[in-house]
C-alpha positions in Angstrom: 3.3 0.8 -16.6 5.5 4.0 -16.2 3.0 5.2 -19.1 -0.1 4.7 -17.9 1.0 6.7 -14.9 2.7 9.5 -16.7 -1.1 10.0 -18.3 -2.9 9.2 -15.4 -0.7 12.1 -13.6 -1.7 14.2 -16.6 -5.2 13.7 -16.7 -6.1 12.8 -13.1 -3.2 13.6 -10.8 -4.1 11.8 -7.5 -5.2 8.3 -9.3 -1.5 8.6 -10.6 -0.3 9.2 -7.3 -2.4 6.3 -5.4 -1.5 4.1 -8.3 2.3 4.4 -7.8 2.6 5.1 -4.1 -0.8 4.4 -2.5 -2.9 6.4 -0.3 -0.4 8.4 1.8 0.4 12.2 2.6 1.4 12.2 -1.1 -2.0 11.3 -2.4 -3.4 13.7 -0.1 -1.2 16.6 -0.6 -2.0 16.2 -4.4 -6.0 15.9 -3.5 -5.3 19.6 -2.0 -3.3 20.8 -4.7 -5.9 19.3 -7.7 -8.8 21.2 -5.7 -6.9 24.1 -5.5 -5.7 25.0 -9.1 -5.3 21.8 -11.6 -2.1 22.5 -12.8 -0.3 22.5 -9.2 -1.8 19.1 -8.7 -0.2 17.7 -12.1 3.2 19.3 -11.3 3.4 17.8 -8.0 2.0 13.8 -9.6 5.0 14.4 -12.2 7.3 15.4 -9.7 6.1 12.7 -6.9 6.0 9.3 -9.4 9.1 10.7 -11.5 11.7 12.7 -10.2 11.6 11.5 -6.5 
């Protein structure tokens, strides 16, 4: 599972945050950041469902 995440937070950074954590001010923060600029998003998915 922690797989399918890591690539889901590389590919499509709030699916990997919903998936782990659901739809909470993580999910939307990352929505923001993805919209924004890409990479942002996928550095805060890694940091959210890995090193918090």
């Amino acid at each position: 599972m922690q797989i399918l995440i890591l690539i889901l937070s590389i590919l499509l950074p709030p699916v990997g945050v919903a998936l782990k954590h659901g739809i909470n001010n993580d999910f939307w923060i990352n929505v923001i950041l993805t919209i924004i600029m890409f990479v942002p998003g996928v550095i805060h998915a890694i940091y959210v469902n890995f090193l918090r």
